[in-house]
TIMARDREN-491883 format. One record per residue (C-alpha): x negated, y negated, z negated. Coordinates in steps of 0.25 Angstrom, whole numbers, padded with zeros to 4 digits, always signed. Layout:
REM TIMARDREN-491883
XYZ;...
This chain:
REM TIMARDREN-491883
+0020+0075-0014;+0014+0082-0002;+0012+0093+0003;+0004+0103+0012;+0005+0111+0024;-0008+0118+0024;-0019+0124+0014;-0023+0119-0001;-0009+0122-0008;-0008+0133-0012;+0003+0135-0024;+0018+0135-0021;+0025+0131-0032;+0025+0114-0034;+0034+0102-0040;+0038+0091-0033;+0032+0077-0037;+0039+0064-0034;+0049+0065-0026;+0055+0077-0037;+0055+0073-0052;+0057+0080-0064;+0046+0085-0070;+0039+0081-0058;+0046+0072-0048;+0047+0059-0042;+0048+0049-0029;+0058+0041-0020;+0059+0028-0014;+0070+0018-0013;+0084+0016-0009;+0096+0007-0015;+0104+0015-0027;+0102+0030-0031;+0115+0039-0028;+0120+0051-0021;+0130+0045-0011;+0134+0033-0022;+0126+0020-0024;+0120+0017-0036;+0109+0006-0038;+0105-0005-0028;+0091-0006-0025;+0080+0003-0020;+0077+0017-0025;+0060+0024-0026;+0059+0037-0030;+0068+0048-0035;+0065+0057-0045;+0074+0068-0048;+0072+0071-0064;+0078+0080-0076;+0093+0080-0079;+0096+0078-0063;+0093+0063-0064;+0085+0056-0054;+0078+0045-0056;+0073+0035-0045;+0064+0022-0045;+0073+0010-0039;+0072-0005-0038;+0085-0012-0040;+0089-0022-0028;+0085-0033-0039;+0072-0029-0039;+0072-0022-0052;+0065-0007-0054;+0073+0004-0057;+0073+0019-0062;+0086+0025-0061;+0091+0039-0065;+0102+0046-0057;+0110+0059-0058;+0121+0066-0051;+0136+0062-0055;+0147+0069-0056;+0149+0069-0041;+0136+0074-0039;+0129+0059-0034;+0118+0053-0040;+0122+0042-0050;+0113+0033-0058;+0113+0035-0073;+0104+0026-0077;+0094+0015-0072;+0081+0007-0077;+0080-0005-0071;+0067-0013-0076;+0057-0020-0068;+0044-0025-0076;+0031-0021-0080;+0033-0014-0095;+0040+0000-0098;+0051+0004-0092;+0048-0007-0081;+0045-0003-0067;+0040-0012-0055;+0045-0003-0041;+0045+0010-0047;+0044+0022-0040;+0042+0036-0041;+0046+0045-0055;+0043+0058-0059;+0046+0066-0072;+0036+0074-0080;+0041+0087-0088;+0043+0078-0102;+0053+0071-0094;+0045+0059-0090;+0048+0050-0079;+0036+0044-0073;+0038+0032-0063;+0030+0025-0055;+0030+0010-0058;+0024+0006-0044;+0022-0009-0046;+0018-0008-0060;+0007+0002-0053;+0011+0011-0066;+0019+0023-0070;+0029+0022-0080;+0033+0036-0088;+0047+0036-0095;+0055+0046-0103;+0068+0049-0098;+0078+0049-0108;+0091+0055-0109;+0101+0043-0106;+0093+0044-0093;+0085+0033-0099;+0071+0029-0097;+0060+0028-0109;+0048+0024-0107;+0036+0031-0110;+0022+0025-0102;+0017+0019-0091;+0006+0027-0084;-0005+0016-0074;-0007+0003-0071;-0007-0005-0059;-0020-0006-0050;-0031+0002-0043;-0037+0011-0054;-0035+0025-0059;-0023+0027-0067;-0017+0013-0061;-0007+0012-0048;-0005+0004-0036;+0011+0005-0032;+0011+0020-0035;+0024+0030-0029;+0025+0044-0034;+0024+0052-0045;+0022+0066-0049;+0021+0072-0063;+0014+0085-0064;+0009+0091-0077;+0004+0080-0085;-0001+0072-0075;+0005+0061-0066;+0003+0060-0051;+0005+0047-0044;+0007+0043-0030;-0002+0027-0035;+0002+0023-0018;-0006+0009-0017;-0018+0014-0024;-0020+0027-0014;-0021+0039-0024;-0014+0048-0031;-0015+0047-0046;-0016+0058-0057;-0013+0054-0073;-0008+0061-0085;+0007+0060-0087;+0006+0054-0102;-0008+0047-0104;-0008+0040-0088;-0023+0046-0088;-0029+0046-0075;-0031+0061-0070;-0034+0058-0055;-0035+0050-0044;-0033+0056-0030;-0035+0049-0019;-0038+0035-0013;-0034+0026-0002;-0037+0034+0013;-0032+0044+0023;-0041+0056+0020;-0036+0069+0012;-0035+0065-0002;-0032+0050+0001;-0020+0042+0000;-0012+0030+0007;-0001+0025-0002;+0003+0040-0007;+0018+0038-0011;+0021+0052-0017;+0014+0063-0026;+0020+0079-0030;+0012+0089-0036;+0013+0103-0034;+0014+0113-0045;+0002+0117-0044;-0005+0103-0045;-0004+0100-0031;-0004+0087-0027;+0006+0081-0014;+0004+0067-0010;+0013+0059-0002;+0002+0052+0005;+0012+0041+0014;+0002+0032+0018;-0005+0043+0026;+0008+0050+0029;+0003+0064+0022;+0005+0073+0010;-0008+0076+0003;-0008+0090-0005;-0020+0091-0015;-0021+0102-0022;-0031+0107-0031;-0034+0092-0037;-0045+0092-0047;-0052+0078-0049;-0054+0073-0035;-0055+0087-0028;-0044+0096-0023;-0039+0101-0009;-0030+0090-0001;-0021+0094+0010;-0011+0086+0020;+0002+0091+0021;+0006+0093+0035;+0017+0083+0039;+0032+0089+0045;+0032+0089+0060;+0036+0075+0066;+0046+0079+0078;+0049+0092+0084;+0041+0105+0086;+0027+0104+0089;+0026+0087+0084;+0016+0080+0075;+0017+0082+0063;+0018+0068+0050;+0024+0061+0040;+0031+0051+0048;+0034+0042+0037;+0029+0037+0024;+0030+0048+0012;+0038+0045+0002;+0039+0056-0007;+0036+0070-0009;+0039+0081-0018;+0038+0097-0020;+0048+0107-0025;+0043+0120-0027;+0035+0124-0014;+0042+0113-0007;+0037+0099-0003;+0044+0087+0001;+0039+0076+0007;+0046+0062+0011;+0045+0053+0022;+0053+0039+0023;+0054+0025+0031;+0062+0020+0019;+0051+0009+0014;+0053+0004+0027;+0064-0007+0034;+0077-0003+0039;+0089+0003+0035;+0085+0017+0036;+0073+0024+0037;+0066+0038+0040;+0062+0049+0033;+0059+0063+0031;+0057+0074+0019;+0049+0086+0025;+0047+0100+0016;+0036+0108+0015;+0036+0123+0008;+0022+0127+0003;+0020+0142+0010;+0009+0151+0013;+0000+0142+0007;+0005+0128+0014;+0013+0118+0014;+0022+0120+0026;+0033+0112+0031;+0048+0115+0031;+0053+0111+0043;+0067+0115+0040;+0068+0111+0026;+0064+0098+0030;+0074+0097+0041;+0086+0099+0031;+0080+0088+0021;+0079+0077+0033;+0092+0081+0040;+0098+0077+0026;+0089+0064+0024;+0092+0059+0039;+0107+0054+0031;+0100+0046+0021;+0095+0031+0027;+0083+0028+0020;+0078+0039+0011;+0066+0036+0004;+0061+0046-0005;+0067+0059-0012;+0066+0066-0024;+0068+0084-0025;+0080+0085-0034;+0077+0096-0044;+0090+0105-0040;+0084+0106-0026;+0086+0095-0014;+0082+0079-0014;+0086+0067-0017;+0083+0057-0007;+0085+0041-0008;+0091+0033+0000;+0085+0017+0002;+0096+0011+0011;+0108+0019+0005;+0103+0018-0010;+0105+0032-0014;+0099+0045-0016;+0104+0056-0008;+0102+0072-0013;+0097+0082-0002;+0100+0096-0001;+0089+0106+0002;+0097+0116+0007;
């Protein structure tokens, strides 16, 4: 979800979208096993989504090949451990082709982006940590209420939000009937347009934050009523020193907001190479504008610099992140403070 730096928001208090679940989260990206510290599954893990009873859950494909949704919590030495999996890779319920993002609605419903189906499947969380399942929301193609290779998620209210990447938009449906509400967006570079959007958080006031990667910017609208609305850019962290350019220097992955707090990611980690680049900047919505935390950002990145190929992160619901791993295969957790 993105943010703002200068006019058009004007509320304080917002929830995060993807890259923080539970009532409203989701997001990540890949990496071999899901752990922190131990390793746990071979493969590649997407998005992270922290949920209710302290689980995690995170999108993986097994090294076979095979989709997976995999549900984590803390063990009695305080690392994540892997309580249960679904491994199923098909077309029908319960089966997913490359998922990635989740997000929970507040009747505990997980919603997960089925990307190469070009669907969304929505399942029940059961108490054995189990999945059931409930609906599919879309269909593969081009056309209102259909997806092409969609990314994040975000549940607010009733309604779905979804990052639909390779179509070039930002889609808005009803949580239980799948009912188009809204299409924002198409494929360009002007306000209000998109280039593969990966990521999507709404604020808790309705506003909209749009992790617009393929134009390397966050896009705030607010105010969103059936095709109008006021649309802002957020203003990128400084890139260098005093006094440098400021961008987004690498592809946005996910983004998230926690009270008045945004986060936004950063990540080379699709790329080749043992290691990659990547970067979490913070911004604190103040006297009217989303302004950047220069300090609070520092802190995050000193920490992520000790992970080799961090991907994606999701806000963990006592405070901090967790942040995947691609090389290493495990999901760290990093302290705010």
């Amino acid at each position: 979800m993105q943010k703002r730096n200068r006019g058009g928001v004007n509320r304080r208090n917002f929830i995060a979208g993807t890259a923080a679940c539970g009532g409203l989260f989701l997001f990540g990206k890949s990496s071999k096993a899901f752990a922190e510290g131990k390793e746990s599954v071979s493969g590649t893990l997407y998005n992270l989504c922290a949920g209710p009873n302290d689980r995690v859950y995170v999108s993986a494909m097994r090294s076979t090949g095979a989709s997976a949704i995999d549900v984590f919590a803390k063990g009695d030495d305080g690392k994540l451990e892997r309580v249960n999996e679904h491994v199923s890779t098909g077309t029908g319920p319960l089966e997913f082709n490359y998922p990635q993002g989740l997000a929970f609605n507040d009747k505990d419903e997980l919603f997960v982006v089925d990307a190469n189906n070009g669907r969304i499947q929505v399942l029940k969380r059961q108490e054995d940590d189990s999945f059931a399942f409930l609906r599919f929301i879309g269909e593969l193609g081009p056309k209102p209420g259909q997806f092409h290779t969609p990314k994040g998620l975000a549940c607010f209210n009733s309604q779905l939000y979804v990052a639909d990447t390779r179509n070039h938009r930002v889609q808005i449906l009803e949580q239980v009937t799948g009912q188009v509400v809204e299409v924002i967006g198409e494929h360009g570079e002007e306000r209000g347009q998109f280039r593969r959007p990966a990521d999507v958080a709404i604020g808790a006031d309705g506003t909209i934050f749009v992790a617009d990667s393929g134009n390397s910017r966050v896009q705030v609208i607010s105010n969103w009523r059936k095709g109008s609305g006021q649309i802002e850019l957020l203003t990128p962290p400084p890139v260098g020193g005093a006094g440098a350019k400021r961008a987004f220097k690498f592809p946005l992955t996910s983004i998230a907001v926690r009270g008045n707090s945004l986060y936004v990611m950063e990540s080379t980690a699709e790329g080749k190479g043992s290691s990659a680049s990547a970067r979490i900047s913070v911004y604190r919505f103040e006297d009217g504008a989303w302004q950047w935390q220069g300090d609070h950002s520092q802190r995050l990145n000193e920490k992520l610099a000790s992970i080799k190929r961090p991907y994606s992160f999701s806000l963990a619901q006592q405070g901090g992140l967790y942040v995947n791993d691609m090389n290493e295969g495990l999901v760290h957790f990093i302290n705010e403070g």
